[in-house]
N, C-alpha and C positions, 0 to 999 in steps of 0.2 A: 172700432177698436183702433189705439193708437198704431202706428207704427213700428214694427220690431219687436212687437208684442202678440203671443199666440197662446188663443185657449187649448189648453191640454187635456182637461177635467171639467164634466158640467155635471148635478143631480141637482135633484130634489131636497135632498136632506141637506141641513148644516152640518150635524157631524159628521157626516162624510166627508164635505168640504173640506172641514177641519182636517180630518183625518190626514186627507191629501196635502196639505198644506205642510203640517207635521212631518210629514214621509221625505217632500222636496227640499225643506228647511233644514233639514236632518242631514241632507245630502250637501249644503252650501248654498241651493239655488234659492232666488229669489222670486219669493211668489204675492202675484196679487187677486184678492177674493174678489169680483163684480157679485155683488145681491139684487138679484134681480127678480124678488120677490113683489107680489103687491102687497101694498100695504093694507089695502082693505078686506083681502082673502089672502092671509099669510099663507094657507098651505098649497097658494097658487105663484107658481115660478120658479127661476132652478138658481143654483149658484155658480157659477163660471169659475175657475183658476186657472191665472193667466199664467206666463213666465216669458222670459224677454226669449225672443225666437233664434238664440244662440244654443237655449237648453231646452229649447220644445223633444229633439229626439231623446234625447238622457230623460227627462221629465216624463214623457211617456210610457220609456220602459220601466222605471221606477212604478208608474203607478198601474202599472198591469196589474201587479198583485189586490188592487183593491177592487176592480172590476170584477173578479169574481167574489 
């Protein structure tokens, strides 16, 4: 992963991914999705969302509410 950049959020599901994304973007943060599915067994692999590692603690606590 680059530099200054920290995953905050990993599943299985895209719209979760989604979901989270919506939550941070909601909030002004800037988020980015890594898909790290395979392409030959789609329902193998997670999706990662990043966010630049200024907003990783805000980012986090924002997306508690989705973990459960």
């Amino acid at each position: 992963m680059e530099k200054g950049w920290k995953e905050v959020y990993i599943t299985g599901r895209d719209y979760k991914a989604v979901m989270a994304i919506d939550m941070l973007e909601n909030e002004g943060i800037t988020v980015v999705m890594l898909n790290q599915q395979d392409t030959t067994f789609p329902s193998s692999g997670d999706f990662s969302v990043i966010v630049a590692e200024a907003d990783e603690a805000r980012a986090i606590e924002i997306l508690k509410k989705l973990k459960h």
